[in-house]
VEXDOBA-865503 format. One record per residue (C-alpha): residue in one letter; y, x, z. Coordinates in nm, 4 decimals. Example, Ala and Ser with C-alpha at 12.3 -4.5 7.8 and 13.67 -1.06 7.14 Angstrom:
! residues 2
 rest       yy       xx       zz
    a  -0.4500   1.2300   0.7800
    s  -0.1060   1.3670   0.7140
***
This chain:
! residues 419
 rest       yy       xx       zz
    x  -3.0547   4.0994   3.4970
    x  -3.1177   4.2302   3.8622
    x  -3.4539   4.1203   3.8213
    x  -3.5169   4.2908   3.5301
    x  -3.3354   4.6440   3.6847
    x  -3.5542   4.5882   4.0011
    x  -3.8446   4.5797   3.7795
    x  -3.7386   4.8729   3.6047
    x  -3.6976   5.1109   3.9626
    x  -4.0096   4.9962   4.0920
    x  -4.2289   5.0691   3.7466
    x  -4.0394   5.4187   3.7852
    x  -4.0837   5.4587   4.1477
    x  -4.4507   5.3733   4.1182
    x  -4.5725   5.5660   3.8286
    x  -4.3723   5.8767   3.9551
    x  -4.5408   5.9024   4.3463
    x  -4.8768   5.7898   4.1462
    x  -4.8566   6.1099   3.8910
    x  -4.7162   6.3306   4.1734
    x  -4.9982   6.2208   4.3623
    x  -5.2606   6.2661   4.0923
    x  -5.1104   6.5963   3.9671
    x  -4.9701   6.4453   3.6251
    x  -4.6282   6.2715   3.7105
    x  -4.4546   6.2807   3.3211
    x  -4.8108   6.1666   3.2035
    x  -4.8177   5.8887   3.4289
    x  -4.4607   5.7832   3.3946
    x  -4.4797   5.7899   3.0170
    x  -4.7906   5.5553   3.0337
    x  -4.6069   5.3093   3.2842
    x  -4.2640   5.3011   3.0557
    x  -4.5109   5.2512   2.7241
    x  -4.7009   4.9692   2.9329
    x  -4.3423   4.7955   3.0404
    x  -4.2346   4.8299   2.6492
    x  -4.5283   4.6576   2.5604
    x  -4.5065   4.3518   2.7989
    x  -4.1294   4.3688   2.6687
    x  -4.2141   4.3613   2.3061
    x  -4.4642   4.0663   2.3720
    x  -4.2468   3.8743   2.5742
    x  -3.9775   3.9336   2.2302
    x  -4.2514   3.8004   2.0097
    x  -4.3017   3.5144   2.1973
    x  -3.9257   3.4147   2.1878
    x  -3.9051   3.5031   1.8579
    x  -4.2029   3.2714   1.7934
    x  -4.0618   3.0124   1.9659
    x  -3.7436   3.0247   1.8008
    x  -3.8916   3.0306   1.4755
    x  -4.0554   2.7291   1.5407
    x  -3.7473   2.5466   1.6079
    x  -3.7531   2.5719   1.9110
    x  -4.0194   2.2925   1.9917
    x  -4.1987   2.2700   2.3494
    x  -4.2095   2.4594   2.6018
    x  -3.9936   2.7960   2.5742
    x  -4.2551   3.1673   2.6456
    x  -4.3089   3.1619   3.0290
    x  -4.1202   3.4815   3.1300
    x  -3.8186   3.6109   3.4015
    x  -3.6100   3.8669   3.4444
    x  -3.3388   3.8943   3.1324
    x  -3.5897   3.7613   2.8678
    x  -3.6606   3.4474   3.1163
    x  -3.2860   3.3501   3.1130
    x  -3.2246   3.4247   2.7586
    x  -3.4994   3.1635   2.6788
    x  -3.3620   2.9265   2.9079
    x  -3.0193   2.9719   2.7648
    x  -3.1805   2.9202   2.4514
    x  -3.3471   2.5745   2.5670
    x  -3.0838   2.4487   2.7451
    x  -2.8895   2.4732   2.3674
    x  -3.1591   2.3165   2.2306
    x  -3.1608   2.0273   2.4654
    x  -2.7291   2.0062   2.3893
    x  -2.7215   2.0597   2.0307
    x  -3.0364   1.7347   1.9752
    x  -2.8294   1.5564   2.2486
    x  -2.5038   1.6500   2.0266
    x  -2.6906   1.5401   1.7152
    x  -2.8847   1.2299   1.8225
    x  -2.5176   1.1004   1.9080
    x  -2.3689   1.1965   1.5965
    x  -2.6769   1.0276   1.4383
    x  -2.5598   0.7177   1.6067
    x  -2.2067   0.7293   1.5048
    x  -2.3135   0.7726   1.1460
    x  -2.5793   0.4969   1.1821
    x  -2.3181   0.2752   1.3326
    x  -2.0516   0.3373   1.0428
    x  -2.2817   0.3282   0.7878
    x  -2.3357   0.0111   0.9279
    x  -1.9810  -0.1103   0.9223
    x  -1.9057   0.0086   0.5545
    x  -2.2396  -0.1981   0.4679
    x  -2.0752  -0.4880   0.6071
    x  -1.7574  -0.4636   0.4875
    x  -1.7077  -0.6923   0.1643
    x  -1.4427  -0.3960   0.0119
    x  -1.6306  -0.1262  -0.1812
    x  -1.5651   0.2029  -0.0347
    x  -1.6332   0.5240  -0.2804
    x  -1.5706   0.9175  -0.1674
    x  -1.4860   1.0924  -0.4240
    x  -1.5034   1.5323  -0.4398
    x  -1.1566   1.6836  -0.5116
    x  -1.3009   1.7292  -0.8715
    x  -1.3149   1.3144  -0.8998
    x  -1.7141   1.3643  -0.8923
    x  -1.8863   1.0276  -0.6890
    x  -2.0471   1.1902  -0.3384
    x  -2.1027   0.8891  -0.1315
    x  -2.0631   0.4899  -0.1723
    x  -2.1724   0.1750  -0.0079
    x  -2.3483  -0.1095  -0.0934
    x  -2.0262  -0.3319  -0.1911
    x  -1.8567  -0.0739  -0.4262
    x  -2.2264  -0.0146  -0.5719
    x  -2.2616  -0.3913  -0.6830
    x  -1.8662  -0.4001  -0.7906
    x  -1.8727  -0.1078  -0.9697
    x  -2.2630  -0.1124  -1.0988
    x  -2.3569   0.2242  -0.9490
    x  -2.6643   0.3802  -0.9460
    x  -2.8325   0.6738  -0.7402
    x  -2.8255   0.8920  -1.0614
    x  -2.4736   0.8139  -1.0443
    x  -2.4048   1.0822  -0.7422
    x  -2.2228   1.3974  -0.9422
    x  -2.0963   1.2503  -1.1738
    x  -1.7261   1.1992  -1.2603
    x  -1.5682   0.8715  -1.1984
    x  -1.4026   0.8808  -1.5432
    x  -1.6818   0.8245  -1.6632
    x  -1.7889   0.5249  -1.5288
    x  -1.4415   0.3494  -1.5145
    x  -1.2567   0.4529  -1.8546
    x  -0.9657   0.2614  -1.8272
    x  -0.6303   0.4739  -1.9083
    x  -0.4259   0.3067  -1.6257
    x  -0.7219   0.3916  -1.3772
    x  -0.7319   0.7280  -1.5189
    x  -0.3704   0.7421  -1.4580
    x  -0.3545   0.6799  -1.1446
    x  -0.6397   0.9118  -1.0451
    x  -0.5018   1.1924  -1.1743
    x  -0.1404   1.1371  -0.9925
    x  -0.1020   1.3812  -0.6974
    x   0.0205   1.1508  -0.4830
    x  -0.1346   0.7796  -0.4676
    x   0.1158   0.4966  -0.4009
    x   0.0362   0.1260  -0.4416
    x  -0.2860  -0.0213  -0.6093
    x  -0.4199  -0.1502  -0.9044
    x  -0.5379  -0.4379  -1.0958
    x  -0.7998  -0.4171  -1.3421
    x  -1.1076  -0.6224  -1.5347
    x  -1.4489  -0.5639  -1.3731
    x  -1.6523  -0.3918  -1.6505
    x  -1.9581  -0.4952  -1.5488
    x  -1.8643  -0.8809  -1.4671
    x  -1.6062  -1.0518  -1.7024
    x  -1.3579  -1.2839  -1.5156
    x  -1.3245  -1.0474  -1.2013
    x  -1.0727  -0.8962  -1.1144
    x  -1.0514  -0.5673  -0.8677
    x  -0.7843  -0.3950  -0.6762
    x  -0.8146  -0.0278  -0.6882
    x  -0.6389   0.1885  -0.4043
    x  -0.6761   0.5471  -0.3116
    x  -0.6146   0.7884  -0.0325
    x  -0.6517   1.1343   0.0191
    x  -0.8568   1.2896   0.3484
    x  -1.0174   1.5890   0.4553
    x  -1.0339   1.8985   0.1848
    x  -0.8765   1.7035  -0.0807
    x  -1.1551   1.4416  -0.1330
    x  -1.0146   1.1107  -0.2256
    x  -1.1546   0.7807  -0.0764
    x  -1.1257   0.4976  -0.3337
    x  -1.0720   0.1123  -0.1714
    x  -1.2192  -0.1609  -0.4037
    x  -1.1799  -0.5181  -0.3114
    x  -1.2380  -0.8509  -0.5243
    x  -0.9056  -1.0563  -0.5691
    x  -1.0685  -1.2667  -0.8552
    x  -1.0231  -1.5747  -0.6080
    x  -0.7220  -1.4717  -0.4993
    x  -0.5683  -1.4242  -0.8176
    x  -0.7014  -1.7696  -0.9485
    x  -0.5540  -1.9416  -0.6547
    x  -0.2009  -1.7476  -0.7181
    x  -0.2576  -1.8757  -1.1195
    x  -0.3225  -2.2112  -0.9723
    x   0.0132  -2.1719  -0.7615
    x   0.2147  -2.0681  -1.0852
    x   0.1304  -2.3419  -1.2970
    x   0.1308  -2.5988  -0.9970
    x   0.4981  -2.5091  -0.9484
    x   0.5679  -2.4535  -1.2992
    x   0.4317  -2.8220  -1.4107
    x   0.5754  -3.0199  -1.1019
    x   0.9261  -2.8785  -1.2042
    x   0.9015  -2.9270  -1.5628
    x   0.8374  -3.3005  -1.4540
    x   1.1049  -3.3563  -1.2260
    x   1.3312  -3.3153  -1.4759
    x   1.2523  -3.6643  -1.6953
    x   1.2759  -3.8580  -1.3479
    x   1.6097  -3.6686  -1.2312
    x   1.7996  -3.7133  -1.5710
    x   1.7494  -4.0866  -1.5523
    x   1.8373  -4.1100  -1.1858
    x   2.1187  -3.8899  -1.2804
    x   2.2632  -4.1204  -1.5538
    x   2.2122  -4.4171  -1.3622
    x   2.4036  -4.2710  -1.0350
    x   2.7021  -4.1533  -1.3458
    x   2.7476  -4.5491  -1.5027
    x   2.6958  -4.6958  -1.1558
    x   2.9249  -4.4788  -1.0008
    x   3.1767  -4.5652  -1.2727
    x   3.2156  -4.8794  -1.2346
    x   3.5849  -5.0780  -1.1202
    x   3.3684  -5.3009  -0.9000
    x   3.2634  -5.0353  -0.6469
    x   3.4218  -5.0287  -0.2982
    x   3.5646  -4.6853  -0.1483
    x   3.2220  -4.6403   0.0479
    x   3.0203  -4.6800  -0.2762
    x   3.2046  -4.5037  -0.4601
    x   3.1010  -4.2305  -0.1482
    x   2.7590  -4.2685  -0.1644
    x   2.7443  -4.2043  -0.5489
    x   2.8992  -3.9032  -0.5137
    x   2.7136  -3.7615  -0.2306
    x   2.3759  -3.8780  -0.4804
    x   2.4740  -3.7144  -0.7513
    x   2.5703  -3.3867  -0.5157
    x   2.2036  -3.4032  -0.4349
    x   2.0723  -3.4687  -0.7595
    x   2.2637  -3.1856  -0.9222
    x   2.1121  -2.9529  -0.6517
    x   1.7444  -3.0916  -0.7110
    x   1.8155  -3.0372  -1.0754
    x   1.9233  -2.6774  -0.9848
    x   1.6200  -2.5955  -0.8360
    x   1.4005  -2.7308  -1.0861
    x   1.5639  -2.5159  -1.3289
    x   1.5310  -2.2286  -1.0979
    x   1.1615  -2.2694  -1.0198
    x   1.0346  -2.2734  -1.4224
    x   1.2781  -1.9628  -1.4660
    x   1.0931  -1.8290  -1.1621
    x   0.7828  -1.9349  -1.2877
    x   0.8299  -1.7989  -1.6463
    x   0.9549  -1.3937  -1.5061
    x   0.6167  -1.4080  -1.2913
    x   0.4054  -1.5750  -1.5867
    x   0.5497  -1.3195  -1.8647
    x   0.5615  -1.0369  -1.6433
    x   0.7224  -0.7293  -1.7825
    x   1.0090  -0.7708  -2.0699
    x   0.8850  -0.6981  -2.4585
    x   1.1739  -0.8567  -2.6221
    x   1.4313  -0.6015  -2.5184
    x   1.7592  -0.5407  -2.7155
    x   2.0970  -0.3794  -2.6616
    x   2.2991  -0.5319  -2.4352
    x   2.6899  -0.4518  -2.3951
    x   2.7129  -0.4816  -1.9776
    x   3.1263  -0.5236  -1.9680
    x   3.1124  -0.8465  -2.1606
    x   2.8273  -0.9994  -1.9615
    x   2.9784  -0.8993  -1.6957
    x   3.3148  -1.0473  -1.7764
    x   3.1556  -1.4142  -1.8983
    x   2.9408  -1.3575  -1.5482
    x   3.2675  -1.3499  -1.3382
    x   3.4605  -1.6126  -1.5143
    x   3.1371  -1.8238  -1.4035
    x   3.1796  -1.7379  -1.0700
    x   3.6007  -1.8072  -1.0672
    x   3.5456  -2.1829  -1.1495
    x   3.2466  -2.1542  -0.8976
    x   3.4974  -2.0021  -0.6802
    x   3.8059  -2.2323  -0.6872
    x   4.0522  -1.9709  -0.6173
    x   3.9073  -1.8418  -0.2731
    x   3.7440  -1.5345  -0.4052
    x   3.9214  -1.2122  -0.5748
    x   3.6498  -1.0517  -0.8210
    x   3.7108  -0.6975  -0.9933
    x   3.5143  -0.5732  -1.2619
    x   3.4821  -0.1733  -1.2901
    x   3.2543  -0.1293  -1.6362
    x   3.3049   0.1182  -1.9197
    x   3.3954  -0.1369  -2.2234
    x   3.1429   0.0751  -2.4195
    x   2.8226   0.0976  -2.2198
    x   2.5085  -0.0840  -2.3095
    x   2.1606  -0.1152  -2.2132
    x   1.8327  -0.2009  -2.3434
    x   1.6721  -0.4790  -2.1569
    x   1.6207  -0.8673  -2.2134
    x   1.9464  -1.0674  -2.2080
    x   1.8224  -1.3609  -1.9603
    x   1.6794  -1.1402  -1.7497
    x   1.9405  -0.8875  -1.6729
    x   2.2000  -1.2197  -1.6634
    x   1.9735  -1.3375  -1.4274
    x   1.9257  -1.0774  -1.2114
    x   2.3396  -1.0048  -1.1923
    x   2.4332  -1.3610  -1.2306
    x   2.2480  -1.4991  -0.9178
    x   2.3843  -1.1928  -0.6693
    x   2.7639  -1.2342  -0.7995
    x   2.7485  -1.6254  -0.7430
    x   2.5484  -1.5952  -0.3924
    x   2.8113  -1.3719  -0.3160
    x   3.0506  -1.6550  -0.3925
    x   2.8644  -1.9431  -0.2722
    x   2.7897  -1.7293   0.0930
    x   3.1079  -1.6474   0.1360
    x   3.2681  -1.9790   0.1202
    x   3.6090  -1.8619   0.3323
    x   3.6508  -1.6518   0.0603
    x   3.6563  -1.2534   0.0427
    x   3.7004  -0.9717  -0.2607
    x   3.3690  -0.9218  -0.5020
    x   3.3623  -0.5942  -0.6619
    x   3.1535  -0.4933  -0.8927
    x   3.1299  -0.1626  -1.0449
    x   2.8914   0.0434  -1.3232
    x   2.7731   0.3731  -1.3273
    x   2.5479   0.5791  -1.5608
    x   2.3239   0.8858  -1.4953
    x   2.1012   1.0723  -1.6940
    x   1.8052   0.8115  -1.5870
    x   1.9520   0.4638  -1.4862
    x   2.2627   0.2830  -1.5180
    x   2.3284   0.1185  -1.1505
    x   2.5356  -0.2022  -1.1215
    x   2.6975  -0.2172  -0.7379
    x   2.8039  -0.5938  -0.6268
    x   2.9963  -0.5688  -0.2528
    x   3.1907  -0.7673  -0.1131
    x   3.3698  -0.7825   0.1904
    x   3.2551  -1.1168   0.3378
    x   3.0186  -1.2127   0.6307
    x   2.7374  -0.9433   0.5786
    x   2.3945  -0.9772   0.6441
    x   2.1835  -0.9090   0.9324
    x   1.9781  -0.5850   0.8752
    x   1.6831  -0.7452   1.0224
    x   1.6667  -1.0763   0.7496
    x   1.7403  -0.7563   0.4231
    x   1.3180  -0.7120   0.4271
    x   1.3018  -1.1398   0.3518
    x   1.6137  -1.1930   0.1425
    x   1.4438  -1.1989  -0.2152
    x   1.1021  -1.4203  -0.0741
    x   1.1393  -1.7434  -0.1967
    x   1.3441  -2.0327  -0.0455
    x   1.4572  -1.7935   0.2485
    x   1.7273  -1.8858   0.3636
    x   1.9635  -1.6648   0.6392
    x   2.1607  -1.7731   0.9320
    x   2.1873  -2.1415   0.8698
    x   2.5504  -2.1481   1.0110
    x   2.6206  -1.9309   0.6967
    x   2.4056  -2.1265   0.4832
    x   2.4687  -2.5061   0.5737
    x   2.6828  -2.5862   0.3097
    x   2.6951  -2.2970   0.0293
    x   2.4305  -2.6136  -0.1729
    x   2.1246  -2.2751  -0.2566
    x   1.8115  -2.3052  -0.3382
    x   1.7395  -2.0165  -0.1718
    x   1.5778  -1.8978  -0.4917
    x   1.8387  -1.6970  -0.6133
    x   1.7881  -1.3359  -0.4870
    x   1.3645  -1.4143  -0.5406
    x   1.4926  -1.4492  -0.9226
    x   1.7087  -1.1695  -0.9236
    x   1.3681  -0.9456  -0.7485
    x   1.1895  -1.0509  -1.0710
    x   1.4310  -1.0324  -1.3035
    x   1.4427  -0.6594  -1.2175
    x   1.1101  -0.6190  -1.2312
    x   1.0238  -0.7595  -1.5752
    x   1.3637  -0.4734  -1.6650
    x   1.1698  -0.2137  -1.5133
    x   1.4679  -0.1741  -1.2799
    x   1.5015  -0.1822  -0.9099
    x   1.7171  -0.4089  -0.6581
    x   1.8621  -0.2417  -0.3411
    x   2.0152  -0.4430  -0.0617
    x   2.2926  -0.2488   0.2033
    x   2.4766  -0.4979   0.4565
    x   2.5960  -0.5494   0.8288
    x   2.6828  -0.8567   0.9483
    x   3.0998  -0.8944   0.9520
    x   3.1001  -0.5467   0.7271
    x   2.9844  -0.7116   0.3679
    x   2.6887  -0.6304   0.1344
    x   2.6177  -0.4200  -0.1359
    x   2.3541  -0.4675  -0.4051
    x   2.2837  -0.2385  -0.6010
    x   2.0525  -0.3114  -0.9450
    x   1.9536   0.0244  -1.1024
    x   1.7983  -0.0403  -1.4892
    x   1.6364   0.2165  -1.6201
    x   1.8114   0.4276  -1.9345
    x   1.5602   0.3386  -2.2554
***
């Protein structure tokens, strides 16, 4: 800029002595400020030129204010290809990582319309570049897919057929990001669904075939251990064999009723169900399970009822009343009471025994956890009981919630939904 205003008083000094010394000084400094416009309106083309142009090569060779404009100018330039040859690599680079990643990753608009995928979700799905725009309905027409796109909130996945591939399986899951576009997660769990299949019926066979072997060995341990012959220390060992069969039978039972709640899934076979009289045959149960130590209370309108499937919701309330016996083995006062809302009818089980330790409540219902073993030592679980109770709720439809401090007690709390 002082360039530029020293130019300007020495074009005007000049041009005014010259006129005053050839006898036309507003002539001659007219002339000079027309000539200075003109180098000034050149010097603009140029620029403008330039700028036009992109900005490619070298910018107009110029000083004063027009100089450092255009070196402004190309020193912007030089940041803003610096700025976007690195965000070139960044893109590069994750376009790279979502091509290697196995999961296919879609972006969906906020109107559900496909804007970007990668290669994975491409050969999942079977999308194709015409795809782009459209909606995702109407590539993937399931109702439970449509569903879940259209909730406002997305929690948890799901499972459904491949429709371009039968005998796959996919895992949809969705997140929200940015101005409301959705990214949608696919990922393959055909392999890992056979291998959970292969689990079930492994587990479901091998108990169904314990039992032959364990009813004979149980009938043979009942005559032998019968007999007048037997010394005090046989008569011992029988009984601590058929303590052990029992429990082996126990959880043989308990893994094919395991096996059939995950197999079946959710309950079809639902009728009425009057909740004070399985409740009452559920505590008598747990009194001769008891032998005296434990004081249970029932709190249950005679009258209520709910819709659900018999074994399951006796499962479900059956195993938490007798692990509340069996863990509790000094004894301590069950109580177990029933309340109805609008929505769900909750049945609370507390006690006032050991408690739990808040830190084991996440792994209680996984199967064949077991707690603190100086709780657990002798109570003769298959630590199966709460991981049937999880499922029996589940095929209801219902929910299990687990309160407890160790030396306070423990609530649990099944809530079944009102039909």
């Amino acid at each position: 800029m002082h360039t530029e205003i020293w130019r300007i008083v020495l074009v005007g000094l000049f041009t005014v002595f010259f006129g005053w010394s050839l006898g036309y000084p507003l002539e001659i400094v007219l002339i000079g400020a027309g000539c200075y416009l003109i180098w000034t309106f050149r010097i603009i083309g140029l620029l403008f030129n330039w700028i036009d142009k992109g900005m490619r090569g070298i910018p107009p060779d110029a000083d004063g204010v027009w100089g450092e404009i255009s070196d402004t100018l190309n020193r912007q330039r030089r940041r803003h290809r610096r700025g976007q040859e690195k965000m070139r690599r960044t893109i590069n680079r994750v376009t790279r990582l979502t091509e290697a990643l196995d999961q296919g990753i879609l972006v969906l608009r906020s109107d559900l319309t496909l804007d970007w995928w990668n290669s994975a979700a491409k050969n999942l799905v079977g999308l194709r570049s015409s795809d782009r725009g459209s909606a995702i309905m109407n590539l993937i027409r399931d109702p439970l897919f449509v569903d879940y796109m259209h909730k406002k909130e997305f929690v948890g996945t799901i499972e459904l057929p491949s429709i371009i591939q039968e005998g796959r399986l996919l895992e949809f899951s969705a997140s929200s990001f940015g101005d409301d576009e959705i990214v949608l997660v696919i990922a393959d769990i055909t392999r890992l669904n056979n291998l959970e299949t292969v689990r079930k019926e492994f587990v479901g066979n091998i108990s169904h075939e314990l039992r032959t072997p364990l009813t004979v060995i149980k009938g043979y341990i009942e005559t032998l251990g019968d007999s007048p012959n037997n010394t005090p220390s046989v008569d011992k060992a029988f009984e601590q064999m058929a303590t052990q069969v029992n429990r082996m039978q126990l959880l043989a039972d308990d893994l094919i009723l395991l096996s059939q709640f995950e197999a079946d899934g959710q309950t079809t076979n639902r009728n009425p169900i009057n909740l004070n009289n399985l409740l009452c045959e559920i505590i008598v149960e747990a009194e001769q399970l008891s032998s005296g130590k434990h004081s249970l209370h029932l709190n249950c309108p005679d009258s209520l009822s709910i819709t659900s499937e018999m074994s399951a919701v006796r499962s479900a309330l059956g195993n938490i009343v007798f692990n509340a016996v069996r863990h509790n083995s000094q004894g301590a006062t069950i109580r177990i009471s029933v309340v109805e809302s609008a929505e769900t009818v909750s049945v609370a089980i507390a006690d006032d025994g050991v408690g739990i330790d808040p830190l084991e409540i996440p792994r209680l219902t996984e199967r064949f956890y077991r707690g603190d073993s100086s709780r657990n030592s002798t109570t003769g679980g298959s630590g199966l009981g709460l991981a049937i109770a999880k499922h029996a709720m589940t095929r209801c439809e219902g929910s299990l919630q687990i309160n407890s401090s160790l030396g306070e007690g423990s609530e649990f709390t099944c809530r079944f939904p009102v039909l």
